[in-house]
Biopython code that builds the backbone (N, CA, C, O; Angstrom):
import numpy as np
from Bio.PDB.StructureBuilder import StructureBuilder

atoms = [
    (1, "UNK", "N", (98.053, 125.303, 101.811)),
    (1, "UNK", "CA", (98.545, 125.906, 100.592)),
    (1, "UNK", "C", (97.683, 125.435, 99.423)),
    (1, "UNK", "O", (97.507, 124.244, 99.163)),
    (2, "UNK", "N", (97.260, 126.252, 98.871)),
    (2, "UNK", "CA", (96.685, 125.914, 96.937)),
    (2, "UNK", "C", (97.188, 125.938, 95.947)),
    (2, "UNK", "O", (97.910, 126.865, 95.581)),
    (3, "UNK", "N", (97.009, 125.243, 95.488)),
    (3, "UNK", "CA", (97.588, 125.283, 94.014)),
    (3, "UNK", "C", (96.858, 126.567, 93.176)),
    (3, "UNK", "O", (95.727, 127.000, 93.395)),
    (4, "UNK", "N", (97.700, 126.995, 92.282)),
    (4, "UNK", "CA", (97.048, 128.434, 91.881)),
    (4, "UNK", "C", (96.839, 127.108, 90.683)),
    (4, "UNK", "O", (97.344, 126.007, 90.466)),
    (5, "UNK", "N", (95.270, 128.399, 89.813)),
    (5, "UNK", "CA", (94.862, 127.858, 88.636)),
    (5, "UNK", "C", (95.507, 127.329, 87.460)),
    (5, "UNK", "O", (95.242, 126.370, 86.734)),
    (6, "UNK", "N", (96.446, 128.222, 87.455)),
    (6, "UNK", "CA", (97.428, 127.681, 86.656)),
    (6, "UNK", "C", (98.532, 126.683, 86.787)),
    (6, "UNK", "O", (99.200, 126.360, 85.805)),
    (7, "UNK", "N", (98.729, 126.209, 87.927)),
    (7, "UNK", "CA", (99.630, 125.266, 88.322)),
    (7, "UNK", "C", (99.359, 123.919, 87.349)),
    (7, "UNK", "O", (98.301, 123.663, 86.773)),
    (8, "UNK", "N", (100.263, 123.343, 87.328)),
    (8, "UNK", "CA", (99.884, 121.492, 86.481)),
    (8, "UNK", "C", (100.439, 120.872, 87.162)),
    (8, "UNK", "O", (101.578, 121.121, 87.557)),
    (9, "UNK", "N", (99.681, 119.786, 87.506)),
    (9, "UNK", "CA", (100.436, 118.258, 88.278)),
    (9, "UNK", "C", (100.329, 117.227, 86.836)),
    (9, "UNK", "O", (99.366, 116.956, 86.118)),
    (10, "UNK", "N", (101.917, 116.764, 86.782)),
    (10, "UNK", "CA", (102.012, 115.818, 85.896)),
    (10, "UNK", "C", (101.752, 114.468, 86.423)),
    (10, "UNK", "O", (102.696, 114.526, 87.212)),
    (11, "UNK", "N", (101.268, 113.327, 86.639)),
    (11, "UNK", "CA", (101.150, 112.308, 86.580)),
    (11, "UNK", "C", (102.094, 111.110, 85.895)),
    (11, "UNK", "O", (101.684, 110.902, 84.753)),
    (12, "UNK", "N", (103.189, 110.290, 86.223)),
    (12, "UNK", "CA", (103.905, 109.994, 85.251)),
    (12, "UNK", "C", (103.909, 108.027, 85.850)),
    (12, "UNK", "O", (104.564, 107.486, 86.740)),
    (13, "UNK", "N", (102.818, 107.423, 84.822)),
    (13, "UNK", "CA", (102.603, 105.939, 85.022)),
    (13, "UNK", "C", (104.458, 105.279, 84.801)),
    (13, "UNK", "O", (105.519, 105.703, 84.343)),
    (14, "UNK", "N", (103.948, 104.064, 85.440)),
    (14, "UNK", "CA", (105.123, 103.313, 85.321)),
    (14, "UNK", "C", (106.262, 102.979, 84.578)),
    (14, "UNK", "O", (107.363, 102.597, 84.974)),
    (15, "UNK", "N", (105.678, 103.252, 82.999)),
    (15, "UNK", "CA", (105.952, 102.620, 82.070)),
    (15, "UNK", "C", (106.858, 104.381, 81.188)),
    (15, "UNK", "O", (107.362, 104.532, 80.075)),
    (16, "UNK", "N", (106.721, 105.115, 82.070)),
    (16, "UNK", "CA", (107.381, 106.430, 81.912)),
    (16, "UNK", "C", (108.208, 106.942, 82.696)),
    (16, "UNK", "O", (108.589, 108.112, 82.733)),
    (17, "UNK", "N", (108.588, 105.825, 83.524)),
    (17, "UNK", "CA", (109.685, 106.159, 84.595)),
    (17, "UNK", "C", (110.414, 105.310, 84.650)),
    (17, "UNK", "O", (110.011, 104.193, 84.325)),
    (18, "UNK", "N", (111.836, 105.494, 85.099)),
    (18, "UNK", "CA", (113.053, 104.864, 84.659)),
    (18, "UNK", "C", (113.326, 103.474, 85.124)),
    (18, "UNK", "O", (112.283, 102.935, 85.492)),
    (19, "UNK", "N", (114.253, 102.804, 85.218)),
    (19, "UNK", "CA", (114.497, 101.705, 85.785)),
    (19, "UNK", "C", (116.133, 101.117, 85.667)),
    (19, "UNK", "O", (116.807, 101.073, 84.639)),
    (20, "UNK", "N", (116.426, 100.806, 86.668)),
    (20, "UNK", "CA", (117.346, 100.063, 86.615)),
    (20, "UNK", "C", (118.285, 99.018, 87.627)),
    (20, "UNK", "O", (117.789, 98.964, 88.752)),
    (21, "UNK", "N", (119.383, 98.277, 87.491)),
    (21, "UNK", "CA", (119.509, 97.551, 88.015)),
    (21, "UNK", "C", (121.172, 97.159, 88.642)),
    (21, "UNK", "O", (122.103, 97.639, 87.994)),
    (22, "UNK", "N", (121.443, 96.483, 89.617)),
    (22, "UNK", "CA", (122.421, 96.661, 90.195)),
    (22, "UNK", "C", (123.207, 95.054, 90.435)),
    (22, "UNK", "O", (122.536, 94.029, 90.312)),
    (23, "UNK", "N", (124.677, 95.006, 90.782)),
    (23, "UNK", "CA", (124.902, 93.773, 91.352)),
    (23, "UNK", "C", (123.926, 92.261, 90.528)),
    (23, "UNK", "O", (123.376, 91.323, 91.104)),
    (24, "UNK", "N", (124.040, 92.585, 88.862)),
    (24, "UNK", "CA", (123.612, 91.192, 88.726)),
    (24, "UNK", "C", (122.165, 91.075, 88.679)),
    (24, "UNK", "O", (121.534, 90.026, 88.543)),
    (25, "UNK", "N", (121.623, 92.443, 88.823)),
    (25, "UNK", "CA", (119.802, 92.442, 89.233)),
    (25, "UNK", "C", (119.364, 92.061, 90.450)),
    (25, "UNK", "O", (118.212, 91.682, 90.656)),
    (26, "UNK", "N", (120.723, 92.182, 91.769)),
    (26, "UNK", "CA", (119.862, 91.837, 92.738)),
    (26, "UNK", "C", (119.558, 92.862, 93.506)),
    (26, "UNK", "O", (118.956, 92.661, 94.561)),
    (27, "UNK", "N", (119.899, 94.063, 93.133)),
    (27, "UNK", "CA", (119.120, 95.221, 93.404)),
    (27, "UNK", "C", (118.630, 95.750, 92.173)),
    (27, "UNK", "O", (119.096, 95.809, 91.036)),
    (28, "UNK", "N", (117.589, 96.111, 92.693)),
    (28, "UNK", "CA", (116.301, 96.825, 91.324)),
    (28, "UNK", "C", (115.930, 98.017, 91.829)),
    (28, "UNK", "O", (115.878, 98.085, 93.057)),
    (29, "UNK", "N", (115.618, 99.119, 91.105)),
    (29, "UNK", "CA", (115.049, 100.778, 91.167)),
    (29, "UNK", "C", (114.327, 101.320, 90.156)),
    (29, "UNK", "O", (114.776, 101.441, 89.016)),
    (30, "UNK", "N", (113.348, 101.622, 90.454)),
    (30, "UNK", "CA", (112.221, 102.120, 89.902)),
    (30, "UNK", "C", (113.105, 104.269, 89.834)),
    (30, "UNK", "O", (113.567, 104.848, 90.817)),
    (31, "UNK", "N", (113.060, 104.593, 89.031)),
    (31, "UNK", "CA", (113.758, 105.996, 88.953)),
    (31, "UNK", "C", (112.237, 107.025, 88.450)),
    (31, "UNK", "O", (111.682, 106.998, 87.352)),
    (32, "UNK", "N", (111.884, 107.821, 89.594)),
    (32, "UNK", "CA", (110.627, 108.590, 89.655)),
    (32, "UNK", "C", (110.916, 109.687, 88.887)),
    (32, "UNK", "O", (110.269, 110.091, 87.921)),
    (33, "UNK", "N", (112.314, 110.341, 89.543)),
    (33, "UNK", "CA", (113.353, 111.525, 88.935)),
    (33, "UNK", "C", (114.251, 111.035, 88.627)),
    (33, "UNK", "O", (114.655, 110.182, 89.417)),
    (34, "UNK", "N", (115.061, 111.253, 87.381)),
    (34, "UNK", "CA", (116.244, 110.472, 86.750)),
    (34, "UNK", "C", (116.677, 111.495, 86.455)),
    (34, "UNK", "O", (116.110, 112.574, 86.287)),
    (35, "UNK", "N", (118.339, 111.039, 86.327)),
    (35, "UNK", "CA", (119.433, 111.817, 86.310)),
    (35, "UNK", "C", (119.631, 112.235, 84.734)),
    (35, "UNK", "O", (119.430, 111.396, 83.856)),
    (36, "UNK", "N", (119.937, 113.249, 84.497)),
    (36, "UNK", "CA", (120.006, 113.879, 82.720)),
    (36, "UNK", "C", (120.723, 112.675, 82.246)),
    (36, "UNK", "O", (121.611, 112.012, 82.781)),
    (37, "UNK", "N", (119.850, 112.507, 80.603)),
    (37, "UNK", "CA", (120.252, 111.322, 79.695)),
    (37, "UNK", "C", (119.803, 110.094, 80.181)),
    (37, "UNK", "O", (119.889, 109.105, 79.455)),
    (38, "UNK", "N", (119.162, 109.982, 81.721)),
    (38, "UNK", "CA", (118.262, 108.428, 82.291)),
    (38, "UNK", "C", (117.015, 108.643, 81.385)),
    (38, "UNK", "O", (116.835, 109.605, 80.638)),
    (39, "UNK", "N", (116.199, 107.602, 81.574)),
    (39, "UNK", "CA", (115.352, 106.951, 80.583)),
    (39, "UNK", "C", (113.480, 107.494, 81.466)),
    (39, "UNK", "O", (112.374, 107.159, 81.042)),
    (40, "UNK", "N", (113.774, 108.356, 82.691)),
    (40, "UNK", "CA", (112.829, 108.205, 83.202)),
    (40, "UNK", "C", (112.158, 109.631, 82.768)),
    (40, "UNK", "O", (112.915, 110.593, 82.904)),
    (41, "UNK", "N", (110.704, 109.940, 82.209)),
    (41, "UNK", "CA", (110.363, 111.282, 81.921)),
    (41, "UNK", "C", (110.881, 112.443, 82.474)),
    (41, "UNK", "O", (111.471, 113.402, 81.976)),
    (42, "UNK", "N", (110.484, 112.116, 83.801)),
    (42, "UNK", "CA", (110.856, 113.097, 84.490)),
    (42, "UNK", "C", (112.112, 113.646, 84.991)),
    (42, "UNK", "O", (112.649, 113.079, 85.943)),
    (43, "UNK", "N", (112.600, 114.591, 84.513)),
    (43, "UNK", "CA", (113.893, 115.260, 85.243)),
    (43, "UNK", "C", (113.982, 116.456, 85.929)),
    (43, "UNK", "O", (112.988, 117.152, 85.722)),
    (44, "UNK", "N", (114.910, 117.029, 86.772)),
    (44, "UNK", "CA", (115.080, 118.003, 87.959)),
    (44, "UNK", "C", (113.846, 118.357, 88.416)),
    (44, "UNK", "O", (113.520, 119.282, 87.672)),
    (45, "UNK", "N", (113.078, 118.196, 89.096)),
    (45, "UNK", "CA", (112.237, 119.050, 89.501)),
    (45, "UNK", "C", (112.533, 119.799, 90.446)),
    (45, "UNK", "O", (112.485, 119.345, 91.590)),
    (46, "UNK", "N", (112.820, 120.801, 90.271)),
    (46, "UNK", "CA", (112.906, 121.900, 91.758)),
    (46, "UNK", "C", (114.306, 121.797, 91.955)),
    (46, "UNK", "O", (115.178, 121.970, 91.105)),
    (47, "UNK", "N", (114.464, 121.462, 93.304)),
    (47, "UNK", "CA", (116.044, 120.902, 93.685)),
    (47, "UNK", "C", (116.087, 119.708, 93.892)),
    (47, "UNK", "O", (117.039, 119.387, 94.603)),
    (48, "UNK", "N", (115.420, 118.859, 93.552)),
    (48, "UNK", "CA", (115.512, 117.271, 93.626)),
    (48, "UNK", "C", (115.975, 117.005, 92.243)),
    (48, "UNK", "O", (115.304, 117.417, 91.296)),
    (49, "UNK", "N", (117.367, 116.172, 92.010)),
    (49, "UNK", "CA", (117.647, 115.637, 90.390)),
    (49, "UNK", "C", (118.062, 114.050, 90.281)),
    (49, "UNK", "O", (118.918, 113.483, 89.602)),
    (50, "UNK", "N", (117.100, 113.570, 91.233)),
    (50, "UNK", "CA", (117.105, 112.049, 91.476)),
    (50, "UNK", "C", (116.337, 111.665, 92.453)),
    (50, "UNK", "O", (116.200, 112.296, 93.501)),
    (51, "UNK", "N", (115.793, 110.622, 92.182)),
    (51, "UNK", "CA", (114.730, 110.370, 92.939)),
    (51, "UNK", "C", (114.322, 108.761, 92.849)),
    (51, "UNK", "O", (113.653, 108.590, 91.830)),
    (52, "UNK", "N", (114.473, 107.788, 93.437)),
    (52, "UNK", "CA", (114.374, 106.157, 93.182)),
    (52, "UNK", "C", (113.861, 105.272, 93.838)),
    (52, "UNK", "O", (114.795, 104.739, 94.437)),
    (53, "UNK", "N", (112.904, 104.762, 94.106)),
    (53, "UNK", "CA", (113.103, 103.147, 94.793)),
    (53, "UNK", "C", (113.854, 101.900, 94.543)),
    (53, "UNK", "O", (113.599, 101.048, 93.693)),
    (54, "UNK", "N", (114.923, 101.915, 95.500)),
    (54, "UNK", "CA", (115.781, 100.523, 95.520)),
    (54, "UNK", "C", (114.684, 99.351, 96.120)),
    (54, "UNK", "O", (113.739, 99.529, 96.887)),
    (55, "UNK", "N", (115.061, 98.367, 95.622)),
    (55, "UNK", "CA", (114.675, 96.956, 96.644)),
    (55, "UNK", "C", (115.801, 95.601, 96.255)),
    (55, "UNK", "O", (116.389, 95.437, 95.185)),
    (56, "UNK", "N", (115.864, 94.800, 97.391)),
    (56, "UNK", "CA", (117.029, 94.062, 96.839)),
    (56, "UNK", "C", (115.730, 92.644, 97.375)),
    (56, "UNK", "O", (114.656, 92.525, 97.964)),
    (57, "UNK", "N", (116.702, 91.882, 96.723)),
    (57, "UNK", "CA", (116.190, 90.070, 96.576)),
    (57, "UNK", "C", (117.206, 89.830, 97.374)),
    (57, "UNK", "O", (118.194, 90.410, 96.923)),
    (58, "UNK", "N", (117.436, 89.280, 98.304)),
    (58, "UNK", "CA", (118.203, 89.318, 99.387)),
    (58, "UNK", "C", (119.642, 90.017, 99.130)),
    (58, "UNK", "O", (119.487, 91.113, 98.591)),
    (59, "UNK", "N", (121.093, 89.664, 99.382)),
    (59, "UNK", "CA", (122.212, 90.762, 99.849)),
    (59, "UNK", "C", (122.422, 91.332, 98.632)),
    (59, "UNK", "O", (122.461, 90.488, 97.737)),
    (60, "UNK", "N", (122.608, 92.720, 98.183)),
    (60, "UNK", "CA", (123.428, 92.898, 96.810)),
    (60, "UNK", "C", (124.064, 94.826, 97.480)),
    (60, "UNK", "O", (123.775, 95.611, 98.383)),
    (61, "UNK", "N", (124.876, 94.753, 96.495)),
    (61, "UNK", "CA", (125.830, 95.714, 96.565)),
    (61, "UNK", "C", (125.555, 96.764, 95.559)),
    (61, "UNK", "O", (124.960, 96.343, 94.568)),
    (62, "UNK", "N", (125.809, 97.897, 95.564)),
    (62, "UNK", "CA", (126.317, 99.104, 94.617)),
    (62, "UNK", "C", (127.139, 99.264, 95.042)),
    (62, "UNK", "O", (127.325, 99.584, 96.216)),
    (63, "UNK", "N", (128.400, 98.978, 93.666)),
    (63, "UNK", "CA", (129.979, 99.066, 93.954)),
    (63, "UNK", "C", (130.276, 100.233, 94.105)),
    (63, "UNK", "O", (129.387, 101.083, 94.067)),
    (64, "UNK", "N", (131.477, 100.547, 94.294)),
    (64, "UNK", "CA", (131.973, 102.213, 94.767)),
    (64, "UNK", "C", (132.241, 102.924, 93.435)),
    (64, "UNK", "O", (132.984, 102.421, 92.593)),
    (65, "UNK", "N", (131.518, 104.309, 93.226)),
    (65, "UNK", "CA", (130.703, 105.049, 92.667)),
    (65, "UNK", "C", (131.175, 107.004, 93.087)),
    (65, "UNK", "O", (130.968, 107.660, 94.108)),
    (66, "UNK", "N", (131.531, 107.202, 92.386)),
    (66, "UNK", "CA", (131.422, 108.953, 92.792)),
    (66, "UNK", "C", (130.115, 109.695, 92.873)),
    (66, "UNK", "O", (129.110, 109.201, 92.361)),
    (67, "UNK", "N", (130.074, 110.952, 93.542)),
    (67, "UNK", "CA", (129.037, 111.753, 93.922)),
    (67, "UNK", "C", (130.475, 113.164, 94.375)),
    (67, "UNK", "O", (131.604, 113.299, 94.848)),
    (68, "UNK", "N", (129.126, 114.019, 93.687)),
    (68, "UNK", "CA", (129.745, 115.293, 94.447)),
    (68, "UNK", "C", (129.496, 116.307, 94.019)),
    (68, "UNK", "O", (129.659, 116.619, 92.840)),
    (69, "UNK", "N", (128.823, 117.382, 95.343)),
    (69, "UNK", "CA", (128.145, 118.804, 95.148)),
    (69, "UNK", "C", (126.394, 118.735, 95.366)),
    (69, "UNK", "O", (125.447, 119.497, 95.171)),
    (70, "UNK", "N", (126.640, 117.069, 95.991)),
    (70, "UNK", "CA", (124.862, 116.993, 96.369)),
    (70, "UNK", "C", (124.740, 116.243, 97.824)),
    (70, "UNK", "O", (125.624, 115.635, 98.428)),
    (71, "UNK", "N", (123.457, 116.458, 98.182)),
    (71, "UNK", "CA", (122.694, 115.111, 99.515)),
    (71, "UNK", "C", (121.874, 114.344, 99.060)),
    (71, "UNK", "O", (120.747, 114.681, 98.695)),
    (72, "UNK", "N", (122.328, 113.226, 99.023)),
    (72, "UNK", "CA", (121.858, 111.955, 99.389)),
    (72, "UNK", "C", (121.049, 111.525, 100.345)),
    (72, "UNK", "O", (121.658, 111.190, 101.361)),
    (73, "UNK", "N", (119.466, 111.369, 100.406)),
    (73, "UNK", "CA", (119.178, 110.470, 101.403)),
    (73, "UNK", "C", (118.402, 109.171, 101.405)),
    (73, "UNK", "O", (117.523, 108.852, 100.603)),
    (74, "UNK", "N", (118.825, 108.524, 102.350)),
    (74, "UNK", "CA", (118.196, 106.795, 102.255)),
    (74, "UNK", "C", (117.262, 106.582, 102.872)),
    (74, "UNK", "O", (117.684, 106.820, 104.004)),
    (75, "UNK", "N", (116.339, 106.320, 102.974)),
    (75, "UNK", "CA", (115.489, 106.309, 104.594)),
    (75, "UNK", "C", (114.713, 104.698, 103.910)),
    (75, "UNK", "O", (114.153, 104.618, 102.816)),
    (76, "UNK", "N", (114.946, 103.236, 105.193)),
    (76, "UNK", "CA", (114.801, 101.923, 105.349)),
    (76, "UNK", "C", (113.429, 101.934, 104.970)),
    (76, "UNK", "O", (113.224, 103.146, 104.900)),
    (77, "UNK", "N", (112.395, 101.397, 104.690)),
    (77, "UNK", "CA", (111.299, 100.417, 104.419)),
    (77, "UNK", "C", (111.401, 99.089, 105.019)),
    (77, "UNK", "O", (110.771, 98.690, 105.998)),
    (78, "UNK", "N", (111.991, 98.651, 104.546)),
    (78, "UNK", "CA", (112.424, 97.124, 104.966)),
    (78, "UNK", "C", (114.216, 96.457, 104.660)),
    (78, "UNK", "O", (115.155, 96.780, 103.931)),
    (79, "UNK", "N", (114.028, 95.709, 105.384)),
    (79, "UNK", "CA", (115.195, 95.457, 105.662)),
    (79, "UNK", "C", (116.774, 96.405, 105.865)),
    (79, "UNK", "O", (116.559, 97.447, 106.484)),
    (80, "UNK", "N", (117.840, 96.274, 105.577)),
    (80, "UNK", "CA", (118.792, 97.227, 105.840)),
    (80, "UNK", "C", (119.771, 97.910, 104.801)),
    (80, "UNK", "O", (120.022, 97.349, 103.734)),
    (81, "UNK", "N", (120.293, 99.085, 105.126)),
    (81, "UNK", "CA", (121.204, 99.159, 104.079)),
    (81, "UNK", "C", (122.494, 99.742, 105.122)),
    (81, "UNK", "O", (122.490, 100.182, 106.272)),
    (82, "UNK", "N", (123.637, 99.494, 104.045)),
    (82, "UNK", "CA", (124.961, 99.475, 104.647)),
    (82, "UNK", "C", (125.503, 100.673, 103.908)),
    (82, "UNK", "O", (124.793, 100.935, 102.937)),
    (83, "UNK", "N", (126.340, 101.335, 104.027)),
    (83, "UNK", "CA", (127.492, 102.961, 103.204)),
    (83, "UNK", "C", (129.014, 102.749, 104.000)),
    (83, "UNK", "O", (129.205, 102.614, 105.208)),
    (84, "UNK", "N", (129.950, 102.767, 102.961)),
    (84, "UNK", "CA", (131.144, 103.093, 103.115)),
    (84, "UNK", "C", (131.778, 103.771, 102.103)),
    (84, "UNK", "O", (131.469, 103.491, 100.945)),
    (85, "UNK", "N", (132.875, 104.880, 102.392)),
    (85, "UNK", "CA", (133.302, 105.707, 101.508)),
    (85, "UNK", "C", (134.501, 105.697, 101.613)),
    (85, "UNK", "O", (135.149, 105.162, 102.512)),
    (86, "UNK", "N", (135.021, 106.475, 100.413)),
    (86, "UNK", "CA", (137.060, 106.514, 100.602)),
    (86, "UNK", "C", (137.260, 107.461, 101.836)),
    (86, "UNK", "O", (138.428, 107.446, 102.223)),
    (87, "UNK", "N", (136.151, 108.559, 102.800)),
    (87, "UNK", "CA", (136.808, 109.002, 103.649)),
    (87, "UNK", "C", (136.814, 108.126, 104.883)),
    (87, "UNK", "O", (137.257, 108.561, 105.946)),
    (88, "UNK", "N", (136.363, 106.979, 104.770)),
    (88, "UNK", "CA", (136.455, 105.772, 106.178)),
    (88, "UNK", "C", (135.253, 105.687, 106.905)),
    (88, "UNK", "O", (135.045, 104.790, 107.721)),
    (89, "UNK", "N", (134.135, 106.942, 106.538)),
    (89, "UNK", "CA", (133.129, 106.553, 107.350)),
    (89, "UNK", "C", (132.179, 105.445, 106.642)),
    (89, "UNK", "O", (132.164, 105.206, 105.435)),
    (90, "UNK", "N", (131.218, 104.681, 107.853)),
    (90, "UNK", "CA", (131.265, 103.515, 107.880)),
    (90, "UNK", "C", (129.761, 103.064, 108.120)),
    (90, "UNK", "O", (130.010, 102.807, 109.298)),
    (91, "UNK", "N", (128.355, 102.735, 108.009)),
    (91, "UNK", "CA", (127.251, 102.815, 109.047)),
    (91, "UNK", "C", (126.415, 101.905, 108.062)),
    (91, "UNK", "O", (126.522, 101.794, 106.841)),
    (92, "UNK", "N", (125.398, 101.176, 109.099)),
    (92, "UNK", "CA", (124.473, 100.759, 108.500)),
    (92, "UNK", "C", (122.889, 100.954, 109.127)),
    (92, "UNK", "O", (122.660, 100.665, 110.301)),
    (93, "UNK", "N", (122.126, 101.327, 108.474)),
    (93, "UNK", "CA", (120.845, 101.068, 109.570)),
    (93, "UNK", "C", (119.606, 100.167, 108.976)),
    (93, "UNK", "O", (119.677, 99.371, 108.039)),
    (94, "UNK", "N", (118.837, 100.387, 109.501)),
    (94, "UNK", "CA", (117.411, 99.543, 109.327)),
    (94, "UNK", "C", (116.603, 100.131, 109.398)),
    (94, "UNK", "O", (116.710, 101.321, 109.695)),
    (95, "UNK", "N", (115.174, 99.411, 109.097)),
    (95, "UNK", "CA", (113.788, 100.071, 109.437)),
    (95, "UNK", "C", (113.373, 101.113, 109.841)),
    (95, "UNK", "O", (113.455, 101.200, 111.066)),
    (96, "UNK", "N", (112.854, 102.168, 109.230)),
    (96, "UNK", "CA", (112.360, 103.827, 110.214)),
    (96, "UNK", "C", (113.751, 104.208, 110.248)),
    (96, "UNK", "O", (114.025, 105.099, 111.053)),
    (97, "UNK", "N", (114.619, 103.769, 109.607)),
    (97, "UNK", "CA", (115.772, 104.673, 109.444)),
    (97, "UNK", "C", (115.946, 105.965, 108.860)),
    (97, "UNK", "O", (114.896, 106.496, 108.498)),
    (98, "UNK", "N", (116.988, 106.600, 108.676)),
    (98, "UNK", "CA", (117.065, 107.264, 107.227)),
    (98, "UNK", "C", (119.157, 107.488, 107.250)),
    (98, "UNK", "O", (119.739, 107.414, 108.332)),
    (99, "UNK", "N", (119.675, 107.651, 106.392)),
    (99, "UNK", "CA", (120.954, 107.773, 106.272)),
    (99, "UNK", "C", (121.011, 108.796, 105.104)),
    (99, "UNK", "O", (120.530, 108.795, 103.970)),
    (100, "UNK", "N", (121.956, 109.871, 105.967)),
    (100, "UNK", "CA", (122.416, 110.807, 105.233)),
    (100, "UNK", "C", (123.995, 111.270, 104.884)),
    (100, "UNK", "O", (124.972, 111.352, 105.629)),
    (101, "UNK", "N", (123.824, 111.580, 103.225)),
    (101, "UNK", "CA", (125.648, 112.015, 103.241)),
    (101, "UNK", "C", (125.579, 112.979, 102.260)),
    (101, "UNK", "O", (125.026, 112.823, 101.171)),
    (102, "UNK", "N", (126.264, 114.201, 102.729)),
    (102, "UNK", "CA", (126.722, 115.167, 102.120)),
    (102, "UNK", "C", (128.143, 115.000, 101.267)),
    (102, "UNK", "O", (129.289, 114.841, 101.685)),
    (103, "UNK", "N", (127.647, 115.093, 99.961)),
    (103, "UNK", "CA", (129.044, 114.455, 99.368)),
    (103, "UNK", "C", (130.455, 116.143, 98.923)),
    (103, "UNK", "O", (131.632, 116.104, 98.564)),
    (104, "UNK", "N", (129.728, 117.072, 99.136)),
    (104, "UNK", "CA", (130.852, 118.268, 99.013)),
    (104, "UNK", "C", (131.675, 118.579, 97.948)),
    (104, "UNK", "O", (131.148, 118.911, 96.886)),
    (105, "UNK", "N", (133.075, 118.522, 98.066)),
    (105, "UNK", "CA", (133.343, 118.814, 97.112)),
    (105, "UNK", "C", (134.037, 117.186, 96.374)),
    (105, "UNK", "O", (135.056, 117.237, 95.685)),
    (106, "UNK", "N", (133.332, 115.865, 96.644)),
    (106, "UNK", "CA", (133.746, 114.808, 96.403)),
    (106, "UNK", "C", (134.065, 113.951, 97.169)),
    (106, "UNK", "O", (134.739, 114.172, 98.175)),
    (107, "UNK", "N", (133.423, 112.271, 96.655)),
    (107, "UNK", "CA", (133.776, 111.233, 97.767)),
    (107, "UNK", "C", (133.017, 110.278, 96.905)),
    (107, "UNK", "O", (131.867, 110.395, 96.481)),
    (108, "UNK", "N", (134.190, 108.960, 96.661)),
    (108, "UNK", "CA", (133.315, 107.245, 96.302)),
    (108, "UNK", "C", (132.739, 106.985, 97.083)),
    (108, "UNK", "O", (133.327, 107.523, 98.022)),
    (109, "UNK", "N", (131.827, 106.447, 97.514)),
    (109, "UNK", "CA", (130.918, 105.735, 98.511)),
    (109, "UNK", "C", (130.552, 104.059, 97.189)),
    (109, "UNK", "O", (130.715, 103.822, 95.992)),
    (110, "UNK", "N", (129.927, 103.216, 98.604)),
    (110, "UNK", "CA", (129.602, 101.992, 97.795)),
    (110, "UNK", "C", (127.696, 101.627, 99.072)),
    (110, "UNK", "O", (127.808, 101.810, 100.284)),
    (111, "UNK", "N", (126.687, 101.297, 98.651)),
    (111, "UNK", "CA", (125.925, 100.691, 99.394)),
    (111, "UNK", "C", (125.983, 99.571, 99.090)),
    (111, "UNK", "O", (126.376, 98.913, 98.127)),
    (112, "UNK", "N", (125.283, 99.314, 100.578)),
    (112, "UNK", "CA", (125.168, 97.844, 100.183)),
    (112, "UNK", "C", (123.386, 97.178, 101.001)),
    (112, "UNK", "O", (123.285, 97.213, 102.227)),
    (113, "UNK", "N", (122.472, 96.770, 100.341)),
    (113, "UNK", "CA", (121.513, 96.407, 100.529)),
    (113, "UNK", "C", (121.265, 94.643, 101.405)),
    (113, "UNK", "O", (121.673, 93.509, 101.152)),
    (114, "UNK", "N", (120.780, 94.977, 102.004)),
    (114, "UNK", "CA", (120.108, 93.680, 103.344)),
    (114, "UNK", "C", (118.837, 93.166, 102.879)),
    (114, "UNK", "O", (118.011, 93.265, 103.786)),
    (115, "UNK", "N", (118.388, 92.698, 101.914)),
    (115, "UNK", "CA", (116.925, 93.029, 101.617)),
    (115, "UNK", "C", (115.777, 91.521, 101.507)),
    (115, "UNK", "O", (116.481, 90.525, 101.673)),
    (116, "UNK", "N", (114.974, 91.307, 101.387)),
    (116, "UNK", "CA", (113.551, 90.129, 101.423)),
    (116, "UNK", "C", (114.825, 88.889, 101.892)),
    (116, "UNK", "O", (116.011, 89.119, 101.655)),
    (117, "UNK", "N", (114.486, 87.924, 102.399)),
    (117, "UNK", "CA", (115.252, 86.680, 102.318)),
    (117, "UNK", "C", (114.010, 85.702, 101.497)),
    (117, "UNK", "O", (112.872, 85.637, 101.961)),
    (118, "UNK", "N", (114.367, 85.058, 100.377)),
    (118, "UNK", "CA", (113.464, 84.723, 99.670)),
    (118, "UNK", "C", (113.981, 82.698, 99.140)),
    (118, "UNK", "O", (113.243, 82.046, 98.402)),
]
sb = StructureBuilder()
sb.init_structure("model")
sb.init_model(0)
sb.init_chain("A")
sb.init_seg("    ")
for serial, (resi, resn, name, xyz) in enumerate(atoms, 1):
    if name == "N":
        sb.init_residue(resn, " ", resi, " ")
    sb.init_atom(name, np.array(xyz, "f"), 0.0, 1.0, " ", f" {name:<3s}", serial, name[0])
structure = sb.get_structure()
């Protein structure tokens, strides 16, 4: 596929993309695509309206949190991450993973990050 002549690729350095932090700062995210009113240039592109790198300093949590009318997906780098929601489901995986949840018409979920032992 080509890019037609007119197409533009934006480029958006570090210091123009969002950030933020979880559990105390022991999870950290770099936000590529940020959610309307986040701090990161870039918003919706296409059908993607979030977009992040998590990393944790060893265990930390994202407390339970609403979502709903989107997919979510996680896919491991290193170390593990954990999901539980108010409908009871339950899972964690690791490495070469990926974890997916369709949130519908609504559901809290909470992660929880496994991450560097330092």
């Amino acid at each position: 596929m080509q890019l037609s002549k007119s197409a533009k690729i934006t480029i958006y350095p570090p210091d123009r993309q969002g950030t933020g932090a979880f559990d105390s700062g022991k999870i950290t995210e770099i936000k590529l695509i940020d959610f309307p009113g986040g701090t990161s240039a870039a918003k919706r592109i296409r059908p993607l309206f979030y977009w992040a790198w998590a990393s944790a300093k060893g265990d930390g949590v994202i407390g339970l949190h609403p979502h709903q009318g989107f997919e979510i997906m996680s896919y491991v780098i290193a170390g593990e991450i954990g999901h539980s929601d108010t409908l009871g489901t339950e899972s964690r995986v690791g490495v070469g993973s990926a974890q997916v949840m369709q949130t519908g018409s609504g559901v809290y979920h909470q992660e929880e990050m496994f991450g560097e032992r330092t």
